[in-house]
N, C-alpha and C positions, 0 to 999 in steps of 0.2 A: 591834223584832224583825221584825214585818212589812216594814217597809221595806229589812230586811238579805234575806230571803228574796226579796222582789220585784230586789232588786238582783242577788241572787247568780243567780236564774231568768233575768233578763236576761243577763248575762254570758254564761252555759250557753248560750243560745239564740245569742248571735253566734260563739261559738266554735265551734258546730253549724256554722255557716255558711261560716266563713272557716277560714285555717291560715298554718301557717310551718314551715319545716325546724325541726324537734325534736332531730335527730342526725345527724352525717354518719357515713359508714364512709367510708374513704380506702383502696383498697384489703383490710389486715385492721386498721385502724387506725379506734377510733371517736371520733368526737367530740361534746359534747354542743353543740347548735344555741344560738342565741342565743333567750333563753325570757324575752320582754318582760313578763311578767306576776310575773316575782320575778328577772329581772336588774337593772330599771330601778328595782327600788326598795334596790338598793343602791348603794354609795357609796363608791369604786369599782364598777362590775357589774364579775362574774367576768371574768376572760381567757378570752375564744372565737376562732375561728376566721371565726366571721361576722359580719360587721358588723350594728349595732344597729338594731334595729327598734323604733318605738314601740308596738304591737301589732298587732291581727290584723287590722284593715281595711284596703280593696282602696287603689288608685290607682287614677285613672279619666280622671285630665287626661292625657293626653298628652304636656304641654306643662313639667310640672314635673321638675323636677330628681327628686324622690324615684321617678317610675319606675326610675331604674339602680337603685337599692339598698334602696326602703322609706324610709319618712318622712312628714314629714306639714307644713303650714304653719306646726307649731311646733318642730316635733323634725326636727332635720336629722341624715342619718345620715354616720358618720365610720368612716375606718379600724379597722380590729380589730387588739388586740395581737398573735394570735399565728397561725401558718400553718402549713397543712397537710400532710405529705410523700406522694406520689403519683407514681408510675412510668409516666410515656408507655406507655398500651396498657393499664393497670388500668383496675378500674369502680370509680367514684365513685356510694355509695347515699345517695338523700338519703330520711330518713324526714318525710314531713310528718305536721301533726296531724290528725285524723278528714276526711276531705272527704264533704260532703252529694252524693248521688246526682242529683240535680238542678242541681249545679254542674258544666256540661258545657263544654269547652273543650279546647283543645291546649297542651302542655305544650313550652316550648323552653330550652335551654341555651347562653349565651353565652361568650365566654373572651375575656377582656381581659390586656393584657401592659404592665406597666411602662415608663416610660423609662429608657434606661439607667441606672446611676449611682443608681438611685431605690427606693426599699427598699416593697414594699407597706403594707409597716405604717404608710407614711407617705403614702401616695399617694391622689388623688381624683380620675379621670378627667375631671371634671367635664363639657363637652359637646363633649368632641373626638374623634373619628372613630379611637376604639381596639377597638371589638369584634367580632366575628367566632363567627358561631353554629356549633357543632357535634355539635350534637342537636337533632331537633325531632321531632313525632309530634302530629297533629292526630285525623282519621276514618279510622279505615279498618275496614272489614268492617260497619261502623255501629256503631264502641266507638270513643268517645270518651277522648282520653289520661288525662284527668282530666272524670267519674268515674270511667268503665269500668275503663281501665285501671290506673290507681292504685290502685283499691279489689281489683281482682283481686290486685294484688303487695303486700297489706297495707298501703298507704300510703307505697311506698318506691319512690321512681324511680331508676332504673340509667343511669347515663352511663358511656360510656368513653371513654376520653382518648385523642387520636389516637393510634399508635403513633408515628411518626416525626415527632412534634411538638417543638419547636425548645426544650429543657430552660430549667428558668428561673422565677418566680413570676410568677404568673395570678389575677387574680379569673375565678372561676367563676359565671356567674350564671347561675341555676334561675330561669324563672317558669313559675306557674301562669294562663291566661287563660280569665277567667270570660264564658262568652257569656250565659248566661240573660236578661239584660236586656240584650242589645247589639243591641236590631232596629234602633235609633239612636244617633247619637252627641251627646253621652256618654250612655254607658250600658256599655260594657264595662269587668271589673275585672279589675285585675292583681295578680299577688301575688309580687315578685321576692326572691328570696333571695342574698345574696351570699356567698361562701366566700372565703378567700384561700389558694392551693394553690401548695405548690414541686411544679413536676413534673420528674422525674429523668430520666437514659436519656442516648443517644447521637443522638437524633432531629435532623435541620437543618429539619423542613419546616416552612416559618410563611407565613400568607395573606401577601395584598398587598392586599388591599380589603376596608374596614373602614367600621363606622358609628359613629353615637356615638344614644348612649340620655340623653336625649332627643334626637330625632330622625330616630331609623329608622321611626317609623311615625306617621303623618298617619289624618286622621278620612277620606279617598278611601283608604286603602290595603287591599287584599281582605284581607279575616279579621277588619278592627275593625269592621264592623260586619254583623252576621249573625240572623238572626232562627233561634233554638235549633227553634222547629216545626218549621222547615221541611224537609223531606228535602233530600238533594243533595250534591256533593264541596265540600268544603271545603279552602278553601287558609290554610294557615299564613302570618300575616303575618311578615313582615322578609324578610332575602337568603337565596340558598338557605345551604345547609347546607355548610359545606368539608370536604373529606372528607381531607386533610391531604397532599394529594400533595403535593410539594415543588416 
């Protein structure tokens, strides 16, 4: 019995710490998040919308594969069975679990697009140069996106989908980046979430210059390595932000 209490205390104490999307809202449409902690120990795990996470701990290489989508040296993550419907111009709410006050960082949203012919449900970017950020929010006023500001919106970050974005299925990826240990590298944590989103409309505009995760951000690039004491502007790693002109 003591050993179940010291184990459950432990659990408690890292989930204090860390998080995952728990529910997306798609517009007025919800959905429940991928919830590693009783999807994974079924067999099939339910039909979601986001691809599989092994649980709540960060990434921190760089260098691996499991920054685009969550993962781990044993558990590689995979396509999700089912996708989300979303209108060019709606807000995508993503709710994360509890976030500790002291996990200060900037919060970015990426949008990745199929190849032709190629069904998402089937699809693995893997390190080709298909993503393109369209939210991001680091310091500003001295409130940090995550905690400040996610703890302010009950633990819910608001994206909106370009208007005149070019219709079609998207992975949507949310992360969360944790500076508090990044005065060196490694030492910064990431926390990516993937969706897979049809977004609708009559929109044409789509980027033309794109990255591929892994590989937008290097241990020299401004933002992965930051010392949390210290006052001053902080700059958001990766490309800037596309703002969806055509």
């Amino acid at each position: 019995m003591l050993k179940l209490i010291a184990l459950v205390s432990l659990v408690a104490t890292h989930v204090a710490a860390h998080g995952y999307v728990q529910e997306l809202t798609l517009g007025s449409e919800k959905y429940t998040g991928y919830l590693p902690y009783s999807d994974n120990l079924q067999d099939p795990p339910p039909a979601r919308i986001i691809r599989k996470i092994p649980d709540f701990m960060p990434i921190t290489d760089l260098t691996r594969i499991d920054l685009q989508c969550g993962g781990s040296p044993t558990f590689e993550t995979a396509p999700a069975p089912l996708v989300g419907k979303i209108a060019a111009g709606e807000t995508v709410h993503l709710n994360w679990t509890a976030w500790p006050d002291n996990h200060k960082g900037p919060v970015l949203t990426y949008l990745a697009r199929p190849p032709a012919g190629v069904d998402i449900t089937e699809w693995v970017p893997g390190t080709d140069a298909v993503w393109f950020k369209i939210d991001q929010f680091g310091k500003e006023d001295g409130k940090w996106a995550a905690a400040d500001k996610l703890t302010a919106d009950s633990g819910v970050w608001s994206v909106k989908i370009p208007e005149n974005l070019l219709p079609g299925q998207y992975i949507l990826r949310n992360e969360i980046i944790d500076l508090h240990s990044a005065a060196q590298y490694p030492g910064i944590q990431f926390f990516p979430s993937c969706a897979q989103i049809e977004v609708t409309g009559s929109g044409t505009a789509f980027p033309t210059e794109f990255v591929s995760i892994p590989g937008v951000y290097e241990p020299d690039t401004p933002g992965i390595v930051w010392d949390i004491g210290v006052e001053g502007d902080y700059t958001s790693p990766g490309p800037a932000v596309w703002t969806g002109v055509a």
